[in-house]
VMD Tcl script that draws the C-alpha trace (Angstrom):
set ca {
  {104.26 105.85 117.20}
  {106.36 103.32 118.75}
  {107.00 100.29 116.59}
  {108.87 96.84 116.24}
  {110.91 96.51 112.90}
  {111.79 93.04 113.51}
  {111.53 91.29 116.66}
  {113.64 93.21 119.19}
  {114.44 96.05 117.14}
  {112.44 99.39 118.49}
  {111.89 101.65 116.49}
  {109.49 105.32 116.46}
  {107.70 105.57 112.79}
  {106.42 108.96 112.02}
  {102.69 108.77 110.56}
  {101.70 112.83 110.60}
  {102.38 114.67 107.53}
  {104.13 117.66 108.76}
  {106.24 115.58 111.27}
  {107.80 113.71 108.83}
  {108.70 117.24 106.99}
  {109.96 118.51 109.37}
  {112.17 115.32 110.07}
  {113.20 114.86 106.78}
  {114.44 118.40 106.30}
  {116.35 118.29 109.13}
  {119.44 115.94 109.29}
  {121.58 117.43 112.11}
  {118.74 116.31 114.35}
  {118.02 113.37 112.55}
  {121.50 111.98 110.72}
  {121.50 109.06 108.40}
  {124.30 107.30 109.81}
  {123.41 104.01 111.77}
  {126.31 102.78 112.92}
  {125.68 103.55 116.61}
  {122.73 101.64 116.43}
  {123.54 98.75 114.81}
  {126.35 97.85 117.02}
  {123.60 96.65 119.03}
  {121.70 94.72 116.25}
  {122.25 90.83 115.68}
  {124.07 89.96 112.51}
  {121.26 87.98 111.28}
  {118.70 90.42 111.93}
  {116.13 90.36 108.74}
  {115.68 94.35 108.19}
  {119.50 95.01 109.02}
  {120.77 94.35 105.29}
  {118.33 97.49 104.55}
  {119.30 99.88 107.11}
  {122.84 98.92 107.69}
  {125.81 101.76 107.16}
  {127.14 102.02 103.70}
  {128.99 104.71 102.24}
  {126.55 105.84 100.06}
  {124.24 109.28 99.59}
  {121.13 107.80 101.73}
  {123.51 106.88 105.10}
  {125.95 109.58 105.25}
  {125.63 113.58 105.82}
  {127.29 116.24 105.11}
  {130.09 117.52 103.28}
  {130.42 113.62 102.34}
  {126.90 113.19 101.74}
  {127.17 116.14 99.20}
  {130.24 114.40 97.55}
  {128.66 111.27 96.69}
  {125.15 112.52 96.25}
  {126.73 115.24 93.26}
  {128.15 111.79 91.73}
  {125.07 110.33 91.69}
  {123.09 113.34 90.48}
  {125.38 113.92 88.11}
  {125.53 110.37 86.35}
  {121.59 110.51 86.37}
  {121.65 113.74 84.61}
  {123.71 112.68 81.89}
  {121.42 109.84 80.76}
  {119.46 111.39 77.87}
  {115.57 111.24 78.48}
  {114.60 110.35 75.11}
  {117.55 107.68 74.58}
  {115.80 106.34 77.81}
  {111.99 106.81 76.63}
  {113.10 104.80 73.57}
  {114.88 101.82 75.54}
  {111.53 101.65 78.12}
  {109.38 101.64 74.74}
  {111.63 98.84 72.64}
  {112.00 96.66 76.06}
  {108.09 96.86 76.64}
  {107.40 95.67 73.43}
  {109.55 92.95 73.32}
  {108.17 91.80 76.63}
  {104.31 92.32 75.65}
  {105.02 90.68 72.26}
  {106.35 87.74 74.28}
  {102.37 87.42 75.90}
  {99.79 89.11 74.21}
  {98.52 86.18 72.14}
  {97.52 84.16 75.12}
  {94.66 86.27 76.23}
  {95.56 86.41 79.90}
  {98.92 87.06 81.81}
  {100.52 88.05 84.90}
  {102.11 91.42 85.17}
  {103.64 91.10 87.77}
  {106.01 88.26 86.33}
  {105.90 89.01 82.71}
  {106.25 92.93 82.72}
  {106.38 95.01 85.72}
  {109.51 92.97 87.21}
  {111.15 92.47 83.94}
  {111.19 95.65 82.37}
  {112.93 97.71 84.94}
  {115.98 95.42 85.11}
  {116.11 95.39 81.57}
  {116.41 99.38 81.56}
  {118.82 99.15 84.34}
  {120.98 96.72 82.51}
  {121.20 99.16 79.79}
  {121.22 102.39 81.90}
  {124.20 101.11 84.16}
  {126.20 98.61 81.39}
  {125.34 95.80 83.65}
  {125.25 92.47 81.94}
  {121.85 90.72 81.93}
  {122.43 87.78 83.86}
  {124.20 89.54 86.31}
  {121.14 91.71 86.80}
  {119.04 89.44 87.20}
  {121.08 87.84 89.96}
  {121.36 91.49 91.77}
  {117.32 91.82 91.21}
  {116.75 88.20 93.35}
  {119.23 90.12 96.01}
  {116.90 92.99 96.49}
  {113.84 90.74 96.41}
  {115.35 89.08 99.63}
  {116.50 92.55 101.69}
  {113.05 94.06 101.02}
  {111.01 90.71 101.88}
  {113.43 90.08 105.24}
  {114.00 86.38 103.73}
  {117.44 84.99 103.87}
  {118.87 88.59 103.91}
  {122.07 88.11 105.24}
  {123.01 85.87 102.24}
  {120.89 88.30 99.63}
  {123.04 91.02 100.95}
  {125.88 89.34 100.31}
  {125.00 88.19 96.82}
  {124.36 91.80 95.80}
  {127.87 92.92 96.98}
  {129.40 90.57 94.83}
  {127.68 91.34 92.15}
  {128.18 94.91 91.74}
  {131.47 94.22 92.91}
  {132.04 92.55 89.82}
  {130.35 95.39 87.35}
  {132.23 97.73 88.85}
  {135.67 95.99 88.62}
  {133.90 95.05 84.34}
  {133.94 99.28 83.82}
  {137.53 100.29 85.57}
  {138.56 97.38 82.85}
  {136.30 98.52 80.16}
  {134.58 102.26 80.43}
  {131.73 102.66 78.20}
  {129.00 105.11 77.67}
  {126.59 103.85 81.07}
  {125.94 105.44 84.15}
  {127.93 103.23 85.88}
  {131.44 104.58 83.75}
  {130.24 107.92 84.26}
  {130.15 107.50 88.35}
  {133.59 106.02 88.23}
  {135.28 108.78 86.19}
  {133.62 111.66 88.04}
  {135.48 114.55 89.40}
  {134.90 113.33 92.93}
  {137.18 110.56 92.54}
  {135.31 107.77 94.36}
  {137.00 104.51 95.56}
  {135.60 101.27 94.27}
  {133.90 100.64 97.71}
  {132.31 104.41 97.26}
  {131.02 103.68 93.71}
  {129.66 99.93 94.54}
  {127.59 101.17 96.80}
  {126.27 104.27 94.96}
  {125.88 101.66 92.12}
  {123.66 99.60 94.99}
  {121.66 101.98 95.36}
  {120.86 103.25 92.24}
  {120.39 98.99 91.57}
  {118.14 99.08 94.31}
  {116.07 102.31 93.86}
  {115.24 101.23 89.87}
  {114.28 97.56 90.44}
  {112.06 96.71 93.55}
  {110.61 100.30 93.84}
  {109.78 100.84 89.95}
  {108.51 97.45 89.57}
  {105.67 97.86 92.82}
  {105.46 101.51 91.13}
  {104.34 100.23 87.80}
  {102.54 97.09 89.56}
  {100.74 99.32 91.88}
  {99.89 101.79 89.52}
  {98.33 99.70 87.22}
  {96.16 97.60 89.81}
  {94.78 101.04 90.41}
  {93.81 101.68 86.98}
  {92.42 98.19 86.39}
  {89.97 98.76 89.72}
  {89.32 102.09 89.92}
  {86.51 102.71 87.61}
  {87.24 106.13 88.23}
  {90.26 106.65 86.92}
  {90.42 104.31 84.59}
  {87.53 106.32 82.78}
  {89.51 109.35 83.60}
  {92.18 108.25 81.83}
  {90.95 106.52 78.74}
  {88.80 109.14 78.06}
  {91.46 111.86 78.49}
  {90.65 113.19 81.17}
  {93.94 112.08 83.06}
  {96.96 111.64 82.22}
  {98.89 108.66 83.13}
  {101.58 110.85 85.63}
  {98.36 111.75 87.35}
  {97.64 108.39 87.32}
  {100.92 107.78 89.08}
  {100.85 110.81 91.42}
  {97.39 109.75 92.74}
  {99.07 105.72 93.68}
  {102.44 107.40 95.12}
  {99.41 109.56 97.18}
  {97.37 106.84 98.49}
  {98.96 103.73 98.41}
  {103.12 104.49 97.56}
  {105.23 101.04 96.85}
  {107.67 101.91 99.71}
  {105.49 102.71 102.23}
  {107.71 103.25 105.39}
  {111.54 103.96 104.75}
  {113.65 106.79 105.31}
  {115.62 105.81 108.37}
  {117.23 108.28 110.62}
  {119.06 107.39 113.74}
  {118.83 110.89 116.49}
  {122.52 110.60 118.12}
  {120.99 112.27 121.33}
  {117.85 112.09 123.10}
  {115.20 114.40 121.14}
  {112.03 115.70 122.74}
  {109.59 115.92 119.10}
  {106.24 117.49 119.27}
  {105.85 116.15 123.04}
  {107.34 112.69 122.53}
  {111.21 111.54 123.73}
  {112.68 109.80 121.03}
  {115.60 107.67 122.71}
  {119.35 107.94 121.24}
  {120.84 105.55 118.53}
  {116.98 104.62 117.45}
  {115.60 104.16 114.56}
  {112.86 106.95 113.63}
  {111.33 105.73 110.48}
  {108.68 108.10 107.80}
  {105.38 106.19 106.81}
  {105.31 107.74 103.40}
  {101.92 105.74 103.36}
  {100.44 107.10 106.55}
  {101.96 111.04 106.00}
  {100.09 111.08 102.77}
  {97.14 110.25 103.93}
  {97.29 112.16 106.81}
  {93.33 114.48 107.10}
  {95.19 117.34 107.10}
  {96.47 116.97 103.42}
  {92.97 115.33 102.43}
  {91.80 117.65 99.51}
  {88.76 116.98 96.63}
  {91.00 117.04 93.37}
  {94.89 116.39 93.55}
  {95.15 116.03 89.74}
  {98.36 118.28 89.48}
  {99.35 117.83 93.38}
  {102.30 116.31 93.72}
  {103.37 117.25 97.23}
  {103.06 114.07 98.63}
  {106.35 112.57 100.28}
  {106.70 109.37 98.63}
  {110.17 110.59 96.29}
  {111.23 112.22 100.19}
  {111.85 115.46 100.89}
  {115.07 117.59 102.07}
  {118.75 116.98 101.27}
  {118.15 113.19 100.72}
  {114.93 113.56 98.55}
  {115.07 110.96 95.83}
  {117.88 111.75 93.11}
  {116.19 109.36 90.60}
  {112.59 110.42 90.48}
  {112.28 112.00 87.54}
  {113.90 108.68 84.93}
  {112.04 106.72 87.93}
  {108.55 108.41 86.84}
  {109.67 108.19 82.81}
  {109.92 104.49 83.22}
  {106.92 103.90 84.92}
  {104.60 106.30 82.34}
  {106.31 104.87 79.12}
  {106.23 101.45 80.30}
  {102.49 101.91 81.10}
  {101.50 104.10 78.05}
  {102.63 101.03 76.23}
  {101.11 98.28 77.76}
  {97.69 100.06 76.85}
  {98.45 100.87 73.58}
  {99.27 97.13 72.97}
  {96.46 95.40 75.02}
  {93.01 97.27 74.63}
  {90.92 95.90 76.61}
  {92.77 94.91 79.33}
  {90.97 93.63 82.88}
  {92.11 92.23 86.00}
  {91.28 88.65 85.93}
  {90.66 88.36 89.43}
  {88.72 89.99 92.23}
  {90.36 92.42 94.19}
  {90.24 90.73 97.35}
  {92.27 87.85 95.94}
  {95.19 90.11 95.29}
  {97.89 89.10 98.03}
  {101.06 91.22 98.82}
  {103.86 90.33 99.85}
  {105.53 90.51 103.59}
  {108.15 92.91 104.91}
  {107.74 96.13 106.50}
  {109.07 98.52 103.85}
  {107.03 98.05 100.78}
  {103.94 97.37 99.20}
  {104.37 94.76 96.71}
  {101.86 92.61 94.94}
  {102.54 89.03 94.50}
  {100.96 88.72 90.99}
  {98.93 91.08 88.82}
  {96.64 88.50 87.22}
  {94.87 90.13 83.75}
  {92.89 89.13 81.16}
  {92.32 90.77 77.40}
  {91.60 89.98 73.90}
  {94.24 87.84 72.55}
  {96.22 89.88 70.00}
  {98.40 88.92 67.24}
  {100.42 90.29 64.16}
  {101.06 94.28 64.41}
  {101.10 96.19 67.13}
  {97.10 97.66 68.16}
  {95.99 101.30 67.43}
  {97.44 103.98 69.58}
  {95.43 105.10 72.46}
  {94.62 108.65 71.13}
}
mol new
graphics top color blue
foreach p $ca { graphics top sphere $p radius 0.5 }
foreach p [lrange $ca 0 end-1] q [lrange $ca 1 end] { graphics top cylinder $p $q radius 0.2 }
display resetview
């Protein structure tokens, strides 16, 4: 389907289901690099901050794709799931604590933003303020507004955590990266440190947003799941199905003419996967998916998402907790006064307004 990105800027998205399999599991066809293309592109072009080259694991292929991606992969792996259930569970509390005796709240604001920069503070040794700052950055690339300068602004920034850990190693992902055997520059870790940054703070917080606007007006599975029936990575599994948070992404850039399943896809253009339309496509329509997680919004192929599994911890634990804290808990609006935000990538509430008993002194019952 041919598309505009931004005005001026052509681009083919890919809506079918098998189509964008077979595109994402094939990267000498369709490389990652876009420098070609965005010779072409004007400087202050709102979507190029997002799809602009960087040496990192999502724009590069290859033998250097597989250098920085085993960095990456690595550095995840060594972060201890139950060192980071514990973190998501302490840094939810503190943030619920912070609301729960006013009856009503925005999730949005007060939680589902918050609570993945706090883990990524931790996670990566990034000072708090300085996430913060990096988390505005990515609000701007993903929304199209002022990117130029939000691009800039997260640049410096992780410029400045990662000259902190060649001072100062610790115990954090970001240490780990630097001292792997693959010997990356600065300018090679900054940007695998961007995208981690990136991947763990606008994604998880539409993920947990999403997920639980689902839950709070689906009777469905909101019965399903408080009465056991489902758990809460179902819960997750059927959003990232239906309604993902990044719902086109995934850019390739065909460095030749390509003739795909009857259509001529021009040189040095963007082709771009709607993880939203693929997984929706008829053909993968099916009565139960409870257990089905084949959809494509974690990617598929040799750039498949390296964080998904921490990325679905976060969003479960932070979840699990927010119920066991706030029993009772209903949207406090209708659902047609929900607005989301612009931009072409995601889908991102504005708020998540709710409402619940007010609750005070220790924390509620578990949800059994």
């Amino acid at each position: 389907m041919p598309v505009e990105l931004a005005p001026g800027v052509p681009a083919t998205l890919i809506i079918g289901y098998a189509a964008a399999l077979e595109v994402l599991r094939d990267p000498n066809t369709f490389p990652k690099d876009p420098r070609r293309w965005q010779q072409r592109i004007p400087r202050d072009c709102p979507v190029l901050p997002l799809m602009m080259y960087r040496p990192n694991c999502m724009y590069t292929d290859g033998m250097i794709h597989s250098r920085l991606r085993q960095a990456v992969t690595d550095g995840l792996g060594s972060v201890d799931p139950n060192v980071l259930r514990e973190h998501v569970e302490h840094s939810a509390e503190a943030l619920i604590r912070e609301f729960r005796s006013a009856g009503k709240a925005d999730l949005l604001s007060l939680f589902a933003r918050p609570l993945p920069l706090m883990v990524l503070s931790r996670t990566l040794g990034c000072p708090p303020v300085l996430s913060e700052q990096l988390a505005a950055g990515f609000k701007g690339i993903f929304d199209g507004v002022d990117a130029k300068r939000a691009n800039a602004v997260l640049t410096h920034g992780v410029a400045e955590l990662i000259a902190l850990k060649r001072r100062d190693p610790q115990r954090d992902l970001t240490s780990r990266i630097l001292a792997h055997p693959a010997g990356l520059s600065d300018e090679e870790a900054l940007h695998q440190v961007l995208l981690l940054m990136g991947a763990g703070a606008e994604p998880e917080q539409n993920l947990i947003a999403n997920t639980l606007r689902l839950m709070l007006t689906s009777d469905r599975v909101a019965g399903d799941v408080w009465g056991g029936n489902l758990l809460i990575e179902d819960a997750l599994d059927e959003l990232l199905w239906t309604d993902p948070p990044i719902a086109n992404f995934a850019f390739t850039y065909p460095d030749r003419d390509v003739d795909f399943r009857g259509v001529r896809l021009p040189a040095d253009q963007p082709v771009v996967i709607s993880f939203a339309a693929a997984n929706t496509d008829p053909s993968t329509a099916s009565g139960n998916r409870v257990g089905n997680r084949a959809h494509l919004a974690w990617g598929a192929g040799p750039h498949a998402c390296p964080a998904k599994r921490p990325a679905q911890l976060i969003a479960t634990v932070a979840i699990e907790k927010l119920l066991d804290m706030l029993p009772g808990i209903e949207l406090d609006a209708s659902v047609t006064e929900l607005d989301w935000r612009p931009g072409p990538f995601h889908r991102a509430l504005t708020t998540l307004p709710v409402r619940f008993p007010p609750v005070s002194g220790g924390l509620s019952a578990s949800r059994p």
